[in-house]
Each structure stands twice: as structure tokens, then as C-alpha cells.
KEROBA-591372 format. One record per residue (C-alpha): residue in one letter; x, y, z. Coordinates in steps of 0.1 Angstrom, whole numbers, plus 2048, in hexadecimal, padded with zeros to 3 digits. Last residue first. Layout:
# KEROBA-591372
AXYZ
...
//
This chain:
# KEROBA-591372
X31A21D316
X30A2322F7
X3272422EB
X33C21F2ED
X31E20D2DC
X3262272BE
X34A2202BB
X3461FD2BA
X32D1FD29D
X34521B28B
X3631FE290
X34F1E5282
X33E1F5263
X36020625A
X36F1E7256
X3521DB245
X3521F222C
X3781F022B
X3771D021F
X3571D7202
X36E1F31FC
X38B1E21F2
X3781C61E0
X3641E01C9
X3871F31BF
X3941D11B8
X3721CA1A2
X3771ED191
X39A1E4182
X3911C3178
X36D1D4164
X3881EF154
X3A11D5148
X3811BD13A
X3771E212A
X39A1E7118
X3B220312A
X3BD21910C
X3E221F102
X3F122A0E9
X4162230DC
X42D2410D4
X45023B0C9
X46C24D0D6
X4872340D6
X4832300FD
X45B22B0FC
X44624A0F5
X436245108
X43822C12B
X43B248144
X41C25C13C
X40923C13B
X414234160
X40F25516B
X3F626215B
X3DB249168
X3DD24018E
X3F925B197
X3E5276185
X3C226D180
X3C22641A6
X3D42851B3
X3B829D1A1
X39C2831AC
X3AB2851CD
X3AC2AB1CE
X38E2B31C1
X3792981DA
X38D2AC1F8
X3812CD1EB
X35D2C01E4
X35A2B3206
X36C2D6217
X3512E8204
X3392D321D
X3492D4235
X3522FB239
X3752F8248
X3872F9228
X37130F21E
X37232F230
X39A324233
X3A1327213
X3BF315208
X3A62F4206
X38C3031F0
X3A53131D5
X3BC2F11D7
X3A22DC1CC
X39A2F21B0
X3BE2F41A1
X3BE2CF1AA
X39E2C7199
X3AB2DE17A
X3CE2D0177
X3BE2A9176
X3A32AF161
X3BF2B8143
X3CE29B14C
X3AA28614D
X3A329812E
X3C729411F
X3C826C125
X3A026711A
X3A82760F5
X3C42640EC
X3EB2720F4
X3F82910DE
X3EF2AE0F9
X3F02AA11D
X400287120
X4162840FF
X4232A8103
X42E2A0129
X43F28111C
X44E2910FF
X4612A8113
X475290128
X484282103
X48B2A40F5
X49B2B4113
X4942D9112
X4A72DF136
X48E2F813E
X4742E4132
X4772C0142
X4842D7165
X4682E9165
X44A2D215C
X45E2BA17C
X4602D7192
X4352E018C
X4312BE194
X4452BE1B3
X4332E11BB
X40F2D31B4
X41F2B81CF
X4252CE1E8
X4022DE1E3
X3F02C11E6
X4012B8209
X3FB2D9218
X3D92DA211
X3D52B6214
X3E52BA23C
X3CC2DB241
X3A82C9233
X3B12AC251
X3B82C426A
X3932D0260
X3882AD260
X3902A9285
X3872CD291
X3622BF281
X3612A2294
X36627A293
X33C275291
X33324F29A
X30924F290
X30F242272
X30324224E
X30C26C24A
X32926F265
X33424D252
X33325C22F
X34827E23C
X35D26924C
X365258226
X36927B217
X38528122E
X39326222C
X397265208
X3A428A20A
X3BD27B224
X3C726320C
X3CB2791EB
X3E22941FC
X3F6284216
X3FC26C1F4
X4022861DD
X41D2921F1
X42D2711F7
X42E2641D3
X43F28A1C8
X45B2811EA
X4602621D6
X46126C1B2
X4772891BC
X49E2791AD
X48727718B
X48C25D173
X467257171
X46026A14E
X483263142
X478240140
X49722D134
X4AB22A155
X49421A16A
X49821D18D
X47F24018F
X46122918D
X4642081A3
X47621F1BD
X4552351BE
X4482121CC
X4632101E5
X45B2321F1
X4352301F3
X441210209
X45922021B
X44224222D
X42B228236
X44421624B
X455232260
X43023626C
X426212271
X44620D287
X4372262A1
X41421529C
X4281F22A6
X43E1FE2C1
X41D20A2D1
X40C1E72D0
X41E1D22E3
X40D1E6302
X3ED1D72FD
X3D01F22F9
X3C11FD315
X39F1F3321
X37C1FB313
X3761D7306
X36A1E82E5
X3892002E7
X3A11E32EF
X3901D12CD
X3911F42BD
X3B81F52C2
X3BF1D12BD
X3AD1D0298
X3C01F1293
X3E31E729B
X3DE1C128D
X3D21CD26C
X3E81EE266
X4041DE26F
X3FE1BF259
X3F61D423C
X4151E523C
X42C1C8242
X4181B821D
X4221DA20D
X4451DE21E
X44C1B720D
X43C1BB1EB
X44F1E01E5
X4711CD1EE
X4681B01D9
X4621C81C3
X47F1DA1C1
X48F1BE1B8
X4B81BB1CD
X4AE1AD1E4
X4A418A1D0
X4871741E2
X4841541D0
X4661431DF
X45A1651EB
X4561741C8
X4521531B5
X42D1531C4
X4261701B2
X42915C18D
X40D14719C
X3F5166191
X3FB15D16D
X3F1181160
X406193179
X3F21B2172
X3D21A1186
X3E719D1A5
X3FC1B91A6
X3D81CA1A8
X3CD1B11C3
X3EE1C01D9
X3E81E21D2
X3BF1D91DD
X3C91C81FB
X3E21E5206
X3C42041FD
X3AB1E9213
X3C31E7232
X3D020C233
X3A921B234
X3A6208256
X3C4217263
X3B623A258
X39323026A
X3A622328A
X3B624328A
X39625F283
X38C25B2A8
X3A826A2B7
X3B328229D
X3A629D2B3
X3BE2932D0
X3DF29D2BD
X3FA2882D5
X4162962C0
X4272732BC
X40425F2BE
X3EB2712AE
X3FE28A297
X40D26728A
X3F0255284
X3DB26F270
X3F8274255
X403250257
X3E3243247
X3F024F226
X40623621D
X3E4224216
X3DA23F1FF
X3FE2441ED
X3FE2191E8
X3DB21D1DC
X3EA2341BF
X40621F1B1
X3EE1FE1B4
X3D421119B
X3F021A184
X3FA1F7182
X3D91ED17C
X3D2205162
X3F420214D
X4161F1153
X4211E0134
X41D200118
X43A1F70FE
X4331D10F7
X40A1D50FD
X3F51E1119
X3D11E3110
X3C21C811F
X3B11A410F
X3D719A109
X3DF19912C
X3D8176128
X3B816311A
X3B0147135
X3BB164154
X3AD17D142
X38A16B13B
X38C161161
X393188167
X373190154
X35D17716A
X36B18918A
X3671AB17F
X3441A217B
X34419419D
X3511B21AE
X3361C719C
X31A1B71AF
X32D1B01CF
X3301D61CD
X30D1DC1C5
X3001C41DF
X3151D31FC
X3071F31F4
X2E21E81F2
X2EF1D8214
X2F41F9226
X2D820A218
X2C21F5226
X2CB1F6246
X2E61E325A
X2F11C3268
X30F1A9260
X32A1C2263
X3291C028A
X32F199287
X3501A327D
X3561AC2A3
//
């Protein structure tokens, strides 16, 4: 069926150009990291987890977030979301790849990973994180390559298979919850020691991915002729709704709690984001409350949640909002000031920037032509 992703208009292949483009630019400046070190990024001694890690902390939430169109599908038997599954399976593979490649280019020595299953230990967190991430993907590849292949063939899909998208569900719910693990285990980052950092991971994820996948129907209704539904997207605009404003009320329990209690050292990290940290960290902060303050106004509203087109720009608020939160404040937020209070800034160097946008170019160049295949298949099956 790959062969499917080997045609298409104009348009198509400008787009596979410009992401080949950027991907190899990335690609020379990660050689220059890889001869250089880390040392050509930002992090230093106090700030060691920084764009890339922030970037694999976010894709984790979006490809978690297939679960919310998979299990109203096949537990509650939702009809509408029919045609919107494969497309939320094939949005899992890409957002895995791209947390794994991120690992990948933070390791600087990228043998160093290899250690992890030559000397497994149980009791890392991220061996833990490395093994539900890698059993995620391979659900989400094998159940949705066999489910459009028995569609293509127009028979039913192989019975082995059920078990498999009931153990999915169960499954994306862990590894959002392993990786919030990584956080709220250490001790010295009052920022992350936080008993909610799981269930806040979770929210934000049925948020962010489902406004992701919204937008990215919207791009194949537009380049394609396979159109999921409007009732489809409108469900879709309900489950962020909900979602985004559980997690506003995490985050509004975590400014609470930090300021209520007046504790110094959880304070500072909530000053240091939205008003002592450089210049790009409170914008995209201070970007962050109005998107999801705006988000949220289109989505509650049912005039335009299930208007389209306001339903786009609601959806696009939202995951911006979600994305410059988990996959920038976050991980910053948590680092300063260190445990003895210092403050240490940090600014993602361009060669970090150029990585960061190449893995983001590789995981849609895969589901690009993910999305080609199944949408190719879909349409022969209207026209049969």
C-alpha cells in the first residue's frame, strides 16, 4: 500500500520537498552536535533537560492522545468516530518516533541508548518510559496497518486484533504516566513534585491531541476527497473542551496551592516563568494563558464549537496554548532556580532550534504518508 504515497499533485510534493529540505539542515547541524557535544545547545550544569526534552514531554501527551477517539469507538461502539480511528492511530506512530528521535539527539552520544536494553534496571524510570513508548508504537502500527489493509480488502479484520486495540487503551493512559513519573520522582524540583503531575499530563494531552487531529482532518477534507464528518469533529471540539478545562483547573490548583501555602522555593518558579525569566519564556507564558483563555471561549460555546471554521481556530488556540506550556514552560520552569536557589538562563541555541525542527519535519513527513495511504484507500472504497 506504500506505493499509494508515491503519487499526488503538485502541492503534495512541494510539501514533501520543504520538509526533506529542512530535515536535511537539521541533519548537518546534528552532525556538528554529535562532533562538538551538547556544548553547541543551551543547556548547561543547572539547566540539562531543555528543548528537546520538552519537545519529547509534549509528543508523548499527543500520541497518548489517540485513545480518546479509539475508545468511544470500540467500548461504546460511537459510530461517528468511525472513520476518524485509523487517522488517530496514524497520528500515534509519528508523535512515538519523534519522542523517541528527541531522546535521541539529547543523549549526545546516541550509543549511550543502547546501554538501556543491554542493562535493563526496573527500577529507572526510564527504562520504564522507553519500554511503554516502543509497546505503544507497535500497537498503534500493526493495529492500524491491519485495520486499513482488511478495509482495503473489504473483509474483516483478523480476530487477534481486538485484544490488541483493547490493550492499546489501558496502554496510552501509562506511558503519559510513566513520563510524568520522570518529573514528580525528583525530590529537588519543587516545581514537579506534585502528587497531580500525572492526571495534569493527561488533561493536557486529550486536550492538545485531539485539537491536533482536529486540525489535521480539517487539512485532508481540504487536499482529499475522504471527508470523516462534521458530527465527527463536533464530538471531537466536546472531548478538548472538557479536557482543556480540566487541566486550566490543575493549573489553576497548582498557582493555589504554591501561594496559599507561601512556600519560598515553589514560588520562585512560578515568578521566574511569568515574570523574572528572559524575554521569549514570559511571552510564550504570557501567550500561553491568553490562547487558552481564547481557546476555551470558542470551544465552551456551542455556536462555535460547531461552526468549523471557528472550531479551527479554537482547536489551533488550544494546542498552541498546551504546546508552549508542557513543551517549553515546563521543563525550564522546573529547572530554575536550581535547589540552592540560583537562577541560570536558558535560551535554545539556533543548531538546538534547527535539531528540534528537523524531528518535527521527520514526524510529519511519516505521517504524511500515512495519512496519504490510508485517505488513498479510503477514497477507492467510496468509489467501488
Amino acid at each position: 500500500m506504500l506505493e499509494k504515497a508515491l503519487s499526488g499533485s503538485k502541492t503534495y510534493w512541494a510539501w514533501i520537498f520543504a520538509l526533506l529540505v529542512l530535515i536535511g539542515i537539521g541533519a548537518g547541524f546534528y552532525l556538528y552536535q554529535l562532533n562538538e557535544g551538547l556544548v553547541v545547545t543551551g543547556l548547561n550544569r543547572d539547566v540539562s533537560w531543555g528543548l528537546y526534552i520538552a519537545q519529547f514531554t509534549f509528543l508523548v501527551g499527543v500520541a497518548a492522545s489517540a485513545v480518546m477517539v479509539v475508545l468511544p469507538y470500540y467500548l461504546h461502539d460511537y459510530k461517528a468516530f468511525g472513520k476518524l480511528t485509523l487517522l488517530g492511530e496514524f497520528l500515534a506512530i509519528p508523535a512515538c518516533i519523534m519522542c523517541m528521535l528527541f531522546i535521541f539527539v539529547d543523549m549526545g552520544r546516541p550509543d549511550r541508548i543502547v546501554y538501556v536494553f543491554m542493562h535493563p534496571s526496573p527500577n529507572s524510570v526510564m527504562f520504564w518510559d522507553t519500554l511503554v513508548l516502543s509497546g505503544y508504537l507497535g500497537l498503534n502500527a500493526v493495529i492500524g496497518w491491519t485495520m486499513l489493509n482488511a478495509e482495503r480488502k473489504d473483509t474483516a479484520p483478523p480476530r487477534w486484533v481486538k485484544p490488541l486495540i483493547y490493550l492499546s487503551i489501558p496502554w496510552a493512559v501509562s506511558i503519559h504516566t510513566v513520563t510524568a513519573f520522570l518529573y514528580q520522582g525528583l525530590p529537588g524540583r519543587g516545581f514537579w513534585m506534585t502528587a497531580i503531575m500525572a492526571p495534569r499530563f493527561l488533561a493536557s494531552a486529550f486536550a492538545a491531541g485531539p485539537s491536533f487531529l482536529i486540525l489535521m482532518v480539517l487539512l485532508v477534507r481540504k487536499f482529499t476527497k475522504f471527508d470523516p464528518g462534521n458530527a465527527a469533529l463536533r464530538k471531537l471540539g466536546q472531548i478538548v473542551t472538557y479536557a482543556m478545562f480540566v487541566s486550566v483547573f490543575f493549573f489553576l490548583m497548582e498557582v493555589f496551592t504554591v501561594y496559599y501555602s507561601n512556600i519560598p522555593e515553589h514560588k520562585h518558579h512560578f515568578w521566574f516563568l511569568f515574570v523574572g525569566g528572559p524575554l521569549y519564556l514570559k511571552g510564550a507564558m504570557w501567550l500561553f494563558v491568553a490562547l487558552a483563555v481564547i481557546g476555551l471561549a470558542i470551544m465552551v460555546n456551542p455556536a462555535t464549537r460547531n461552526n468549523i471554521t471557528t472550531l479551527a481556530v479554537g482547536a489551533g488556540c488550544i494546542f498552541t496554548a498546551s504546546w508552549l506550556e508542557k513543551g517549553l514552560g515546563l521543563v525550564i520552569g522546573g529547572f530554575t532556580p536550581n535547589p540552592l536557589g540560583e537562577y541560570t538562563t536558558y535560551t535554545p541555541t539556533f543548531p538546538e532550534i534547527a535539531i528540534a525542527v528537523m524531528v518535527w519535519c521527520i514526524g510529519f513527513l511519516i505521517l504524511t504518508v500515512l495519512y496519504k495511504v490510508a485517505t488513498a484507500v479510503k477514497e477507492e472504497k467510496a468509489l467501488s
